[in-house]
Backbone as CSV, one residue per row, in Angstrom:
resi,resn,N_x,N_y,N_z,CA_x,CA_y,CA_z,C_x,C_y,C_z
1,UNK,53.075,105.435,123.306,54.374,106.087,123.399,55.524,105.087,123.179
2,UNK,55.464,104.041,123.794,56.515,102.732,123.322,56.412,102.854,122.028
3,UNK,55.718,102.698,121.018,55.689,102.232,119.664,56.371,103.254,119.405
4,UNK,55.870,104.330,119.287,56.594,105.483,118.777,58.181,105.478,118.983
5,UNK,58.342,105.055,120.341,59.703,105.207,120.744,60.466,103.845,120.210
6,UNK,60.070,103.335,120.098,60.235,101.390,119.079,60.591,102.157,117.741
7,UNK,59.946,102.735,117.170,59.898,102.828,115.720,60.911,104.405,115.282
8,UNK,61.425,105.199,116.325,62.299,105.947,116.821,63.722,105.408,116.553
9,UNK,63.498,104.387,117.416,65.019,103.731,117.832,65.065,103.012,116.562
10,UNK,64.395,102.178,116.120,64.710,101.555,115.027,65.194,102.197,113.560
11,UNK,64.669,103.300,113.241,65.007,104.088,112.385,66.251,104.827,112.435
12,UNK,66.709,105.170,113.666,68.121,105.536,113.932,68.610,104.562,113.951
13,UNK,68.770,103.480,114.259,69.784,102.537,113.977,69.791,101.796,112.687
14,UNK,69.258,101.952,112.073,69.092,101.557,110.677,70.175,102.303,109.790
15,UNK,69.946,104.241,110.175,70.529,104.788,109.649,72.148,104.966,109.838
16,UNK,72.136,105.042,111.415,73.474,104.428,111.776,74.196,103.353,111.329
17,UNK,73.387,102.222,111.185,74.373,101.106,110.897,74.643,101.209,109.097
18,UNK,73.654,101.534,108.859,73.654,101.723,107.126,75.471,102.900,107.231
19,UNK,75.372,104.360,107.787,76.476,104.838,107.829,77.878,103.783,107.994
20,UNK,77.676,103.104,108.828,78.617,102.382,109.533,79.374,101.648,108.661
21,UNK,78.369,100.909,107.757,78.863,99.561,107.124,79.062,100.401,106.089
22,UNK,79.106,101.346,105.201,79.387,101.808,104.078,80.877,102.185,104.393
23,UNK,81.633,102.953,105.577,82.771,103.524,105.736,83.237,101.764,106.708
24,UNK,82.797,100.713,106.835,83.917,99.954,107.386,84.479,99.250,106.664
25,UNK,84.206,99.173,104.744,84.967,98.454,104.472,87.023,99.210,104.374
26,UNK,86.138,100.318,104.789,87.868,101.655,105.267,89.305,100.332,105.994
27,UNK,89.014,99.662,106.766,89.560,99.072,107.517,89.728,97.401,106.820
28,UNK,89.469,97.064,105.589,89.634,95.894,105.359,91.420,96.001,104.874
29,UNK,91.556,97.128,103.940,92.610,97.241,103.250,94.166,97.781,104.149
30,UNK,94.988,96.662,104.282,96.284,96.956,104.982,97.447,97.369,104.033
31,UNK,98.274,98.605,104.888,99.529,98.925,104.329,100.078,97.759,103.746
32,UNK,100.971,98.302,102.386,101.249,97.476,101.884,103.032,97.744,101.971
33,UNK,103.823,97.075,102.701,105.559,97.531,103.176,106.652,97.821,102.137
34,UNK,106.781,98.824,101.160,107.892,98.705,100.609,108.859,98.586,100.566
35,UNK,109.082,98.886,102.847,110.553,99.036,102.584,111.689,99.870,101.631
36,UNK,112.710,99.428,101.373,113.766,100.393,100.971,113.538,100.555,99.620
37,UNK,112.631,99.894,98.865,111.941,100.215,97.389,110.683,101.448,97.930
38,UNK,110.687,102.127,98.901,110.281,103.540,99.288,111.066,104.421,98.479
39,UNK,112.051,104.152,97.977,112.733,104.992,98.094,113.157,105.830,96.479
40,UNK,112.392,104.409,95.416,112.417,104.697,94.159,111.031,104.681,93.192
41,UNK,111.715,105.544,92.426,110.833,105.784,91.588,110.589,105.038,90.452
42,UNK,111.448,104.539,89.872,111.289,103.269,89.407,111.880,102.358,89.550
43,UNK,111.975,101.282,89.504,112.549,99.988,89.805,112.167,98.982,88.733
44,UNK,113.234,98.682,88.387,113.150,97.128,87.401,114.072,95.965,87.865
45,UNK,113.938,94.683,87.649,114.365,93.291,87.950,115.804,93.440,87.012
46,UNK,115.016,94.020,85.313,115.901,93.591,84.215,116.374,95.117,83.928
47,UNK,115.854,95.414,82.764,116.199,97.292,82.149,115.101,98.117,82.283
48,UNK,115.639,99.350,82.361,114.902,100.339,82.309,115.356,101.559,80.677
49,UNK,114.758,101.589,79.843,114.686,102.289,78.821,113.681,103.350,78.782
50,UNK,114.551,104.642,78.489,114.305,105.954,78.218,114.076,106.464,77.013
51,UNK,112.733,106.929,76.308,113.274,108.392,75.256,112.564,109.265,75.652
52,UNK,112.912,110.412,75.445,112.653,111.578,75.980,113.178,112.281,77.178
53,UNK,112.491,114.085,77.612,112.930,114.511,78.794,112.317,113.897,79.900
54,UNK,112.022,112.989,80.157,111.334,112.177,80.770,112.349,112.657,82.572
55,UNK,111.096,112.914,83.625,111.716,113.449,84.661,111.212,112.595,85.987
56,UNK,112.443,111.728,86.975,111.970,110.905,87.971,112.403,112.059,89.264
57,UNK,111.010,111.702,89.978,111.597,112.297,91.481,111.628,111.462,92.245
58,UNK,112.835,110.959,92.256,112.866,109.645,93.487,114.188,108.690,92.812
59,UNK,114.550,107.596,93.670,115.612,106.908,93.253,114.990,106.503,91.426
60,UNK,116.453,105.597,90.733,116.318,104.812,89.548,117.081,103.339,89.877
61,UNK,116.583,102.417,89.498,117.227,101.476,89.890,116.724,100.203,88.654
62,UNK,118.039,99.207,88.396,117.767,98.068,87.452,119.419,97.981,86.953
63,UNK,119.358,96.711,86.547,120.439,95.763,85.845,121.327,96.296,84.445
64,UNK,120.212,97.003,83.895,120.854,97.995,82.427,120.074,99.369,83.048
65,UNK,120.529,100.370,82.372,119.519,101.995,82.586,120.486,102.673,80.778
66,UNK,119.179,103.056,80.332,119.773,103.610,78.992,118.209,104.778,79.207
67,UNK,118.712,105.718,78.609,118.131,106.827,78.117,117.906,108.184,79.424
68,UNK,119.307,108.338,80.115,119.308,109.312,80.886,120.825,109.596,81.309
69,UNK,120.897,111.330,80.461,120.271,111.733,79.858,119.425,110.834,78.517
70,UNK,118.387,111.856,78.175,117.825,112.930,78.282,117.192,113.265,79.477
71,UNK,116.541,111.787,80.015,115.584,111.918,81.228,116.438,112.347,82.549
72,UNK,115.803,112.959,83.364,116.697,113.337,84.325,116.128,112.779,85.690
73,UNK,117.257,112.522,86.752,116.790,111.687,88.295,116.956,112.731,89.167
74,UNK,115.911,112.966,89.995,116.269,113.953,91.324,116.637,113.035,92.366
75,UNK,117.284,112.391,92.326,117.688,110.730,93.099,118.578,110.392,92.849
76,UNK,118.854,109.081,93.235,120.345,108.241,92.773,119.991,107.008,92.084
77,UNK,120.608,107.117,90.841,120.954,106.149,89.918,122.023,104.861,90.542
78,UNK,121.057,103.850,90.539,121.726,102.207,91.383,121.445,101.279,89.823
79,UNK,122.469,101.127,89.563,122.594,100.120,88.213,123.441,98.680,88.635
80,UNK,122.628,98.382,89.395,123.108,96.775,89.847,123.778,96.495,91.168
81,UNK,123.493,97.803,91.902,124.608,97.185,92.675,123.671,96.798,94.349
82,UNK,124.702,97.172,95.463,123.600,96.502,96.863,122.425,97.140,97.097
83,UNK,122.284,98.383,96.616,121.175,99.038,96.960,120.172,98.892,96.261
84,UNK,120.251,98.384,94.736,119.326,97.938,93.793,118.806,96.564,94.142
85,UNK,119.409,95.723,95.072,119.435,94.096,95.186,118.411,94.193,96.214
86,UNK,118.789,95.221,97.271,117.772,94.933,98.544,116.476,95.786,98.525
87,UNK,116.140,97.029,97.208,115.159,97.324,97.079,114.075,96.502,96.140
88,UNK,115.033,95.283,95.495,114.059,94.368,94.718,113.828,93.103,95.423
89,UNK,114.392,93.010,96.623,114.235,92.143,97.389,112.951,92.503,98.201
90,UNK,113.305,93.856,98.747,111.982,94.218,99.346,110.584,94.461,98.509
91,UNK,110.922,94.660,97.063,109.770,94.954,96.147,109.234,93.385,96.283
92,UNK,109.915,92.117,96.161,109.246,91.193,96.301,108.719,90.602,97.590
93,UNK,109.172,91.136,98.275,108.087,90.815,99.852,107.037,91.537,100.178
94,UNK,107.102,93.114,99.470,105.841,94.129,99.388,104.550,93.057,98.277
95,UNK,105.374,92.623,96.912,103.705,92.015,96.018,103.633,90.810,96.938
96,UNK,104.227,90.524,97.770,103.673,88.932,98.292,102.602,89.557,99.510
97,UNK,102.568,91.064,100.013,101.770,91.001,100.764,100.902,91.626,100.376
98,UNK,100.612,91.993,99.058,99.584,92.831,98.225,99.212,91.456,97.861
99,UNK,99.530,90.577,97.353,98.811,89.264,96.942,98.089,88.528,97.948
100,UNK,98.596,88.531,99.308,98.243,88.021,100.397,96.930,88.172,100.987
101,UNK,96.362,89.553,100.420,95.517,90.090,101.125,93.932,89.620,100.672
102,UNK,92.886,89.332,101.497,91.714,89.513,100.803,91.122,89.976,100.065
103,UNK,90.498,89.658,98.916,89.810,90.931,98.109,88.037,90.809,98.759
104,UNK,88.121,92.497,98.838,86.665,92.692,99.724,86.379,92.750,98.386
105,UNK,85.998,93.493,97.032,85.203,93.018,96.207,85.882,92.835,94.922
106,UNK,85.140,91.679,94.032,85.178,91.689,92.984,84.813,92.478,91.760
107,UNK,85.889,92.862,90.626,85.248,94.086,89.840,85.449,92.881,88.354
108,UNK,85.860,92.028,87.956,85.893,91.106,86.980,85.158,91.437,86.159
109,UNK,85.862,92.149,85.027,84.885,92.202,83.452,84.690,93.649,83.978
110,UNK,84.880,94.308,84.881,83.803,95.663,84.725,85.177,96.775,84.367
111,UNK,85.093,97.932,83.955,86.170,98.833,83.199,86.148,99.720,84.353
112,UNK,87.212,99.943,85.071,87.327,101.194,85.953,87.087,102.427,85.864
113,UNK,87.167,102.588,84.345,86.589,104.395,84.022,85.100,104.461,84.480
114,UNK,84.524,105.591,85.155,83.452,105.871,85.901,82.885,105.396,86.956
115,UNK,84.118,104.656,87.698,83.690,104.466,88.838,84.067,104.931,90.068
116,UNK,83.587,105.415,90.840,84.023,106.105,92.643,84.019,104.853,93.633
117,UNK,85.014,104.789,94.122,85.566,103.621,95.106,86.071,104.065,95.961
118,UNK,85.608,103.301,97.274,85.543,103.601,98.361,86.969,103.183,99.477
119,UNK,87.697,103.219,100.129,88.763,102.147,100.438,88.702,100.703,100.732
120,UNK,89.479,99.950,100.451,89.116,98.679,100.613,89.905,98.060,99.422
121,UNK,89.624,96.200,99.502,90.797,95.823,98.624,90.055,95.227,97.084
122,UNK,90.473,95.441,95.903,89.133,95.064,94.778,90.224,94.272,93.560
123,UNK,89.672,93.213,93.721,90.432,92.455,93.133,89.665,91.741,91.154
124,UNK,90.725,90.964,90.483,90.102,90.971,88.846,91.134,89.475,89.062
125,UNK,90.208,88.907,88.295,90.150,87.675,88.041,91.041,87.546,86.797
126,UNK,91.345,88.059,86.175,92.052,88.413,84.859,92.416,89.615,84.612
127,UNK,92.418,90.795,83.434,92.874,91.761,83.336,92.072,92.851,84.180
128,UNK,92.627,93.523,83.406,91.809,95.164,84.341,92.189,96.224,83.293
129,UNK,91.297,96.912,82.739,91.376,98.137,82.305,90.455,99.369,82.902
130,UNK,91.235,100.344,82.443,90.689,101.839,82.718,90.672,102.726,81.313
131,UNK,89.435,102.856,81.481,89.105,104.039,80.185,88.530,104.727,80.867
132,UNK,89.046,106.281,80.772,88.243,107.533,81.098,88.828,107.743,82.453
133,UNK,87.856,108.018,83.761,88.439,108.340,84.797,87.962,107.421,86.001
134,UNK,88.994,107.414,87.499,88.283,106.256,87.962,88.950,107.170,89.410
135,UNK,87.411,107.461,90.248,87.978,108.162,91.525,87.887,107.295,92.871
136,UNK,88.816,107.979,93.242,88.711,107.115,95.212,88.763,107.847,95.703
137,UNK,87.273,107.835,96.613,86.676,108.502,97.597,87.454,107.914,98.768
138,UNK,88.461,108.805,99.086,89.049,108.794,100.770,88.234,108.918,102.346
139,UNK,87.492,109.233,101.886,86.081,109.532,102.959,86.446,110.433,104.061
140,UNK,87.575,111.402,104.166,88.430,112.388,104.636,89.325,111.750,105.460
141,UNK,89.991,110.413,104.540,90.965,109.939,105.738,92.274,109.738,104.754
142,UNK,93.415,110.550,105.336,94.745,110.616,104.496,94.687,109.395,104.680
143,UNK,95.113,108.555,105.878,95.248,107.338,105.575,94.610,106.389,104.851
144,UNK,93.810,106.633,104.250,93.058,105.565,103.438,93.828,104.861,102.689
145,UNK,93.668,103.068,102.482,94.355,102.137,101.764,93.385,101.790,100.491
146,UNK,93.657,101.906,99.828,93.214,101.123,98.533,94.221,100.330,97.828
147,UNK,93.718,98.886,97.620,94.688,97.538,96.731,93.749,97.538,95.768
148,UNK,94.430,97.641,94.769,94.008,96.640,93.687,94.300,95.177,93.132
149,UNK,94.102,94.091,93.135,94.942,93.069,92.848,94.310,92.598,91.092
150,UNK,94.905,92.398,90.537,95.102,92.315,89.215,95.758,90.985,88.433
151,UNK,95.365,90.049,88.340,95.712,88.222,88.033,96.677,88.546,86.567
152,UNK,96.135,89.461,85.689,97.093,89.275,84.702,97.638,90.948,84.412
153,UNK,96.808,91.472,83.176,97.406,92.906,82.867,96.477,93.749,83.158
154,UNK,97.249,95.093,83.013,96.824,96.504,83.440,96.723,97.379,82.263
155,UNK,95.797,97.827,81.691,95.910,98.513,80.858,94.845,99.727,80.486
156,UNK,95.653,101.438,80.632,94.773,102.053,80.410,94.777,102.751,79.366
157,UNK,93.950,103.329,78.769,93.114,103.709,77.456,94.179,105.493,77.283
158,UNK,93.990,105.860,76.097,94.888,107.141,75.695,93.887,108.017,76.781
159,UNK,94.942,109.322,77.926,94.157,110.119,78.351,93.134,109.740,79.584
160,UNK,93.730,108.823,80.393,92.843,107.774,81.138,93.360,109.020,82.520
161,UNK,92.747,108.696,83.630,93.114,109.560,85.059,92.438,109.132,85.936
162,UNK,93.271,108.258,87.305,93.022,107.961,88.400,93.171,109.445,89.359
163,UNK,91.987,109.742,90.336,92.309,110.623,91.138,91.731,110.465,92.587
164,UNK,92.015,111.226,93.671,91.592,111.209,94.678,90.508,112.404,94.497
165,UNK,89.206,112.004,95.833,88.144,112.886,96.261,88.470,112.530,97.824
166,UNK,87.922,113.604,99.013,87.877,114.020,99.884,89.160,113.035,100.983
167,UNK,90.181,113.817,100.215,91.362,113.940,101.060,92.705,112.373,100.745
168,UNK,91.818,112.123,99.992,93.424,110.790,99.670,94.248,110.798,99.199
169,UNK,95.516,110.050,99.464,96.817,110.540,99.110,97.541,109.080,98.220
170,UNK,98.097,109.456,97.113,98.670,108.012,96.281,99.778,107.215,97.086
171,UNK,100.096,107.683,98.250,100.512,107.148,99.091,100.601,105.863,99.522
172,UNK,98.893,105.648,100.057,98.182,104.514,100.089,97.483,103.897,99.136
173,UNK,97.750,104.163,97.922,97.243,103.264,96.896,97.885,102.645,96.100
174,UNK,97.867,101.023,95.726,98.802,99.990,95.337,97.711,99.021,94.555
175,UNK,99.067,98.438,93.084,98.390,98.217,92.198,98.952,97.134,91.910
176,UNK,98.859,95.760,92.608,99.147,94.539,91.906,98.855,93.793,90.911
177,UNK,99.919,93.434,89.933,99.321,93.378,88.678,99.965,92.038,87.899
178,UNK,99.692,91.099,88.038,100.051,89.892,87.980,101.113,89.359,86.855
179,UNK,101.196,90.646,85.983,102.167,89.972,84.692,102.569,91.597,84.222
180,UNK,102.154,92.019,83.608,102.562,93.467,82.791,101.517,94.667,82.852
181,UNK,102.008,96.140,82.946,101.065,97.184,82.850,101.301,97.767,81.654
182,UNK,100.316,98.389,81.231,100.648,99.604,80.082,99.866,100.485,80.572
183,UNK,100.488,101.482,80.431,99.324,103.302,81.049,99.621,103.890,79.649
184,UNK,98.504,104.297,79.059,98.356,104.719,77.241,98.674,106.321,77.656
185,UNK,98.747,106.514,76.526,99.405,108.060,76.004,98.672,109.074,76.995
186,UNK,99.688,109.678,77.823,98.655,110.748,78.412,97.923,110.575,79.786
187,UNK,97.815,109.509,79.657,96.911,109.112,80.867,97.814,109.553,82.765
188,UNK,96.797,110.237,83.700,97.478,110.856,84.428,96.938,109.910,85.861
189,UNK,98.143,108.976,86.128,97.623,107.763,86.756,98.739,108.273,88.239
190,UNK,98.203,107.413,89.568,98.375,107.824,90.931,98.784,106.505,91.412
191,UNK,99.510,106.572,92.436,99.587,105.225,93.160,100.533,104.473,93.009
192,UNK,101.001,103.527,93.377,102.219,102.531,93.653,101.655,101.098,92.530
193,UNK,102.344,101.272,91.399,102.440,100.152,90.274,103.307,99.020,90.693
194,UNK,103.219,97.884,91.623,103.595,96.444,91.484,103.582,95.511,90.764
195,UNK,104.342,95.353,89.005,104.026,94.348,88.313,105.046,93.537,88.597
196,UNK,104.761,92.199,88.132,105.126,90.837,88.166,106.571,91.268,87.268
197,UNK,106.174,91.382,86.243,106.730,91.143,85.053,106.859,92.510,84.634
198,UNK,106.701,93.849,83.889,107.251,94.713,83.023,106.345,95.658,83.371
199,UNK,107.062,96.844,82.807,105.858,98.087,82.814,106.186,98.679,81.308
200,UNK,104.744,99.697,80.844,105.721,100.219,79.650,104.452,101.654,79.927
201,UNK,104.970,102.686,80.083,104.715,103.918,79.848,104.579,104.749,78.681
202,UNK,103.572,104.865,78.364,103.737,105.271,76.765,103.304,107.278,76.804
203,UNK,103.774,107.912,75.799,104.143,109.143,75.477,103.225,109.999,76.724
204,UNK,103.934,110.494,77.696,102.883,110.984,78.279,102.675,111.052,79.205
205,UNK,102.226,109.439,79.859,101.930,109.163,81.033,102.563,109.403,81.902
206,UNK,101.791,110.094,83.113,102.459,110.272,84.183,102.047,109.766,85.601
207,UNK,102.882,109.249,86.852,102.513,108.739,87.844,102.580,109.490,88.723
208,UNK,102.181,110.802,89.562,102.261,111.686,90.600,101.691,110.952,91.809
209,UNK,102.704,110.839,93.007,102.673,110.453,94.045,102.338,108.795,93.864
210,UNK,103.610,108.110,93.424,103.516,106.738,93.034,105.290,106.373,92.775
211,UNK,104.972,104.825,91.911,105.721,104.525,91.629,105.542,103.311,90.922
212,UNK,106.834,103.549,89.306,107.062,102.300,88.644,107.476,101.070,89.117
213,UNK,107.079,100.129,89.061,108.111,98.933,90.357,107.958,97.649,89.124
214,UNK,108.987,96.713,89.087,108.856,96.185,87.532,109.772,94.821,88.391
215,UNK,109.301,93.879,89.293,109.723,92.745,89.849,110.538,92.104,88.774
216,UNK,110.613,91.614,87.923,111.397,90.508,87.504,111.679,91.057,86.043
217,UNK,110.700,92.265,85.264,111.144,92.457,84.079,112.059,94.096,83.683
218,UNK,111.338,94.878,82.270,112.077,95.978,82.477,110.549,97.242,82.650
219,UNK,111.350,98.040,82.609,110.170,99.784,82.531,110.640,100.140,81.116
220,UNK,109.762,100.675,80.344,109.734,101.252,79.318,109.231,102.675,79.264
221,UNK,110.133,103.702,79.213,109.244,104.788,79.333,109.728,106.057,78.205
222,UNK,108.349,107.014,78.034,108.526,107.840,77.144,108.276,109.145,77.252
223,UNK,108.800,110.143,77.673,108.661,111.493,78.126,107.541,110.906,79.386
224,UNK,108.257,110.951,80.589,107.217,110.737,81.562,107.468,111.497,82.845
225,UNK,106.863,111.472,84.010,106.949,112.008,85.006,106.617,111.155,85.841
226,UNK,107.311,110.724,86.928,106.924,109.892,88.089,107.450,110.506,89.292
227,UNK,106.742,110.656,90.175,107.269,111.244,91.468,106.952,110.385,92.987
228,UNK,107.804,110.280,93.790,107.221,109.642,94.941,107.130,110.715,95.894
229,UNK,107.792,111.745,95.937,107.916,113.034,96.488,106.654,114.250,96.625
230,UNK,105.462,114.022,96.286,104.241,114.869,95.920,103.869,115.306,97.178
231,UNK,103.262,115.950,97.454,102.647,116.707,98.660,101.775,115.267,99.369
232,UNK,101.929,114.833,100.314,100.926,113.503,100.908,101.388,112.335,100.683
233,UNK,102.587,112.082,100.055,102.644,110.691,99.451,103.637,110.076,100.709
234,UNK,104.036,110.822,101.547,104.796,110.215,102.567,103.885,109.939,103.847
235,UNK,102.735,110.339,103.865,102.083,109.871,105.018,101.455,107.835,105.249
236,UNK,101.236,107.662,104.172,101.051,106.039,104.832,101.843,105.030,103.563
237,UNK,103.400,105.482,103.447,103.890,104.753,103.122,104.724,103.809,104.396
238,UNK,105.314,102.379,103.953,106.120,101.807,105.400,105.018,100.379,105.444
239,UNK,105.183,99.825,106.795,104.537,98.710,107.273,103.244,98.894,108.210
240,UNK,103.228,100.420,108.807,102.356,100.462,109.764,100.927,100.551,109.238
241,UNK,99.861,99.739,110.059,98.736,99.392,109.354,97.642,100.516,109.739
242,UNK,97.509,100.948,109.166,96.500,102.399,109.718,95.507,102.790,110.319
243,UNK,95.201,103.503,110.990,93.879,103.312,112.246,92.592,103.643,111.445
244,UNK,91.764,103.208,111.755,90.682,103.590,111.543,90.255,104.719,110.919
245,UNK,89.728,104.752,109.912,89.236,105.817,108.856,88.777,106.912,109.787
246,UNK,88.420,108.262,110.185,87.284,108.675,110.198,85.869,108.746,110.808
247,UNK,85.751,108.517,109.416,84.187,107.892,109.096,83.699,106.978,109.626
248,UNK,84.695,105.871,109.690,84.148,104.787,110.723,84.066,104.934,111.703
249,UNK,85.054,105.707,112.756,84.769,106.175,113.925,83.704,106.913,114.204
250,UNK,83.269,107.865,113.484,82.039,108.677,113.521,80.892,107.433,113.227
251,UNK,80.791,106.363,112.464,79.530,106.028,112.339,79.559,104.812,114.208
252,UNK,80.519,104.646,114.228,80.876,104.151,115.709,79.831,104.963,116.835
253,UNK,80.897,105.739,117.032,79.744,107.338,117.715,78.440,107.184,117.829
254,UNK,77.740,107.177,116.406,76.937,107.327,116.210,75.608,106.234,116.445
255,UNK,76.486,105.181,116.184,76.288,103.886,116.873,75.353,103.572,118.304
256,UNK,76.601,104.358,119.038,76.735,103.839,120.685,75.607,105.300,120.956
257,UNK,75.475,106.748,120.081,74.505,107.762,121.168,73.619,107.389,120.219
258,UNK,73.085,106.798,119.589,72.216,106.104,119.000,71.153,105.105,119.809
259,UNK,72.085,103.724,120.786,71.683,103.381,121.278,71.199,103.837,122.516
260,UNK,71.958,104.773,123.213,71.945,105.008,124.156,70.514,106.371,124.078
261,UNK,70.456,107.211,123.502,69.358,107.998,122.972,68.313,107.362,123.335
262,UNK,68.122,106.140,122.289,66.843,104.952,122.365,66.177,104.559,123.573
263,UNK,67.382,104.032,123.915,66.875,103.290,125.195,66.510,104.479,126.716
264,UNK,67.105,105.363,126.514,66.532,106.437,127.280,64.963,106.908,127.099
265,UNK,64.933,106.892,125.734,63.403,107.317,125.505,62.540,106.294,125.429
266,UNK,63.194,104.908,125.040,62.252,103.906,125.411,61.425,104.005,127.045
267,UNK,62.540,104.335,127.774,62.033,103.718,129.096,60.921,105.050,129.309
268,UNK,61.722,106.175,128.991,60.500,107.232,129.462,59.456,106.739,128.577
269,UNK,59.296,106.286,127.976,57.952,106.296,126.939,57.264,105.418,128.042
């Protein structure tokens, strides 16, 4: 009866901890603070250039702004002045703490289209592209953080689409990108864009529940849509670092009546 009850306990905790460690890398990845660059939808260092009906929901902000009209702001247009200074001030203390952070894994050389990712922080040694589609599994936690950190460029393929599965919000997802992005024609991309240097949006692309953010260079954009305003995108924006997934709590749970199960039936055995 011991053995049995040995080989009982061991098998539940196997399965438990296997649960466990799959949902804890939930907790590696910390809010990333935008501060008063919360507040826009795009942001540039230098210019921001428009063609098309290109439509922002959220502030506009940068040093030149040409091509709006046509494009239109559900926000306020800041063309240099204090409110543009201290949201690029804060844009640069937000990539210093997206840079700051650990990368739990390495994706170097591998193409983001077809892959499901879990929360946590995944960092590239050099560029990063996306062809096709690339999902993040929230594991049913709005709060879920996902970083990307990105050493040089960003670039995705015509028709490319980042999306959420079971419950995540672009809220918490941030895309450090060490020099310049391009999102290709079409492509229907999520999340908070932090480049170094420039962004350029080409015919199409759109960012729902995100944002352009362009540290030191300009945004280039072409009939686009960016919104920070989307259904969810206000829940884990800010500094506060987010509790525990979920999932991890449940494999916790599961953990502790796991052990406790065991050792009950150990002794009766």
């Amino acid at each position: 009866m011991r053995k049995t009850a040995r080989a009982s306990l061991r098998s539940f905790l196997l399965i438990t901890l296997s649960l466990f460690a799959i949902n804890a890398n939930a907790s590696i990845a910390f809010n990333v603070p935008l501060g008063t660059a919360d507040a826009f939808a795009v942001l540039a260092g230098s210019a921001v250039t428009n063609t098309g009906p290109s439509t922002l929901n959220g502030n506009l902000a940068a040093t030149s702004i040409t091509g709006f009209p046509p494009g239109t702001v559900v926000g306020t247009i800041h063309s240099g002045d204090a409110e543009a200074t201290a949201a690029l001030s804060d844009l640069t203390t937000a990539y210093g703490a997206a840079t700051a952070q650990a990368c739990g894994t390495n994706l170097s050389g591998q193409d983001l289209g077809g892959l499901t990712l879990l929360p946590g922080v995944y960092c590239f040694s050099s560029s990063a592209q996306l062809t096709g589609a690339l999902k993040l599994d929230a594991l049913g936690d709005p709060n879920s953080i996902f970083l990307f950190q990105i050493t040089s460029t960003l670039t995705t393929a015509t028709n490319s689409e980042v999306s959420f599965i079971n419950g995540g919000q672009g809220g918490g997802l941030f895309w450090q990108v060490g020099s310049s992005a391009t999102l290709g024609t079409g492509t229907a991309f999520t999340g908070n864009l932090l480049a170094l240097t420039s962004i350029t949006l080409n015919a199409g692309a759109n960012i729902q529940c995100g944002r352009a953010l362009a540290q030191n260079g300009s945004v280039t954009m072409d009939t686009n849509d960016i919104s920070v305003n989307t259904a969810g995108c206000e829940t884990t924006n800010g500094s506060t670092v987010p509790e525990p997934g979920t999932s991890a709590q449940l494999g916790v749970g599961l953990l502790l009546s796991a052990i406790a199960y065991g050792s009950r039936k150990f002794r009766r055995g």
